[in-house]
C-alpha positions in Angstrom: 0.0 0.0 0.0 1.3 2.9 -0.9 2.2 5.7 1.9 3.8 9.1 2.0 5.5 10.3 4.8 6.4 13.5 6.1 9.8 14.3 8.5 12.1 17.1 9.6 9.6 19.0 11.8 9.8 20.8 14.9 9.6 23.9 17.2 11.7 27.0 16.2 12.0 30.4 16.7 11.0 33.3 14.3 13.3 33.3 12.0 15.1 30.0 11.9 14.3 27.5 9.5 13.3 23.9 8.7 13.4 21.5 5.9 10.7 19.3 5.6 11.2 15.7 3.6 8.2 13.3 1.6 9.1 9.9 1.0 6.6 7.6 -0.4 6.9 3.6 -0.1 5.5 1.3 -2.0 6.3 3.9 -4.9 8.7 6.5 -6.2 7.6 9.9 -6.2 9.5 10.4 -8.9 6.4 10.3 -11.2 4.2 12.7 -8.8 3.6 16.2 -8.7 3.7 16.9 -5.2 1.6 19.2 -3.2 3.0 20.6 0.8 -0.2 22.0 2.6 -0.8 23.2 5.6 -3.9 23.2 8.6 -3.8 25.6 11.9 -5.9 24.4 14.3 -9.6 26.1 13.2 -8.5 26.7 10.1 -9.1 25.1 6.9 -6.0 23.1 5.1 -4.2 25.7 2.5 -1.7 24.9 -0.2 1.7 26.1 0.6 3.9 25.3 -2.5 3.4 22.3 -5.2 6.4 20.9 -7.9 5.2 19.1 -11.0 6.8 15.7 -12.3 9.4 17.5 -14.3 10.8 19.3 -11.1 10.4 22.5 -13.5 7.2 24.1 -12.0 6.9 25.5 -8.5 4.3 27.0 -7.5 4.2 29.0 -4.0 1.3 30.8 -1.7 1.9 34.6 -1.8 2.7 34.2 2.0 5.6 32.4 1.6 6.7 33.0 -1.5 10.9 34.1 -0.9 11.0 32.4 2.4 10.3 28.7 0.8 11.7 26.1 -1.4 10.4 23.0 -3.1 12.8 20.9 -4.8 13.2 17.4 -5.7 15.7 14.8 -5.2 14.9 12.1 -8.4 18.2 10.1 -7.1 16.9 10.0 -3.5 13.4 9.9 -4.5 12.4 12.7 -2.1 10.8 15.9 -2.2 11.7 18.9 0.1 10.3 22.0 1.2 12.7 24.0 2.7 11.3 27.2 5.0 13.6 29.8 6.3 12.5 33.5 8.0 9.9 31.6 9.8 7.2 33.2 11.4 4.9 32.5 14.2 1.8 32.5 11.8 3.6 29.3 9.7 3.0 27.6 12.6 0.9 24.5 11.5 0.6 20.6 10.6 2.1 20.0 7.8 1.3 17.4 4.7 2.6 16.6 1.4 -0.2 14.9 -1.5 0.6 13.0 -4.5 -1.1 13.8 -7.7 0.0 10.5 -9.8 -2.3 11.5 -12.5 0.1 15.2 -12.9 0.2 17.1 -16.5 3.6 18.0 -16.7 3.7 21.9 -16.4 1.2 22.4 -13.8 0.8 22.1 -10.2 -2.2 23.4 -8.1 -2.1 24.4 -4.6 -5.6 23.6 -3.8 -5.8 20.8 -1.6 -8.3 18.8 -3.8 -8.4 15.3 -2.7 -9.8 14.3 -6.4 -5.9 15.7 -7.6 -3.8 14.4 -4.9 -4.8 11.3 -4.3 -2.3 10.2 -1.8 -1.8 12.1 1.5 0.9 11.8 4.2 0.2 11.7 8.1 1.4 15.6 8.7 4.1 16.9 10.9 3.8 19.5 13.2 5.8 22.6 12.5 5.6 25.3 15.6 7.3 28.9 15.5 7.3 30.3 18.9 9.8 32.0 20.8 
């Protein structure tokens, strides 16, 4: 069966940084476009940044758009988002989604369950000092 799972998050202060890592077994996600979204407690889940198959679209949420990174590892088979100049309002669960249907090109960051088919647990990503 396949799973995706989420690591590398934490509690840190404003300003520091975290990367966060999806790995999928039972698959590669080589072949995905990968959503990271995110849900505050009362809040509804939000896309945060997506990367297409080809590793040659990103797509971020204005938000956090020049404070994080999505990149791929085909040769590790991972996908990365990395966040840096956090802020307490980034504080959140985390998730990445698998769209294993993607069209190269395009990524969405609406968290639409009929696209990404394939969701990870979350991790937990606090920014408190």
């Amino acid at each position: 069966q396949l799973q995706l799972v989420e690591s590398g998050g934490g509690s840190v202060q404003p300003g520091g940084s975290l990367t966060l890592s999806c790995a999928a077994s039972g698959s590669t996600l080589n072949l995905a476009t990968i959503g990271w979204f995110r849900q505050a407690p009362g809040k509804e889940r939000e896309g945060v940044s997506c990367i297409d198959s080809s590793g040659l679209t990103k797509n971020y949420r204005d938000s956090v758009n020049g404070r994080f990174t999505v990149s791929r590892d085909r040769a590790a088979k991972m996908v990365y988002l990395r966040m840096s100049s956090l802020k307490p309002e980034d504080t959140a669960t985390y998730y990445c989604a698998a769209d294993w249907s993607p069209v190269t090109g395009i990524c969405t960051l609406e968290p639409d369950n009929a696209i990404y088919e394939y969701w990870g647990q979350g991790i937990q990503v606090t920014v408190s000092s």
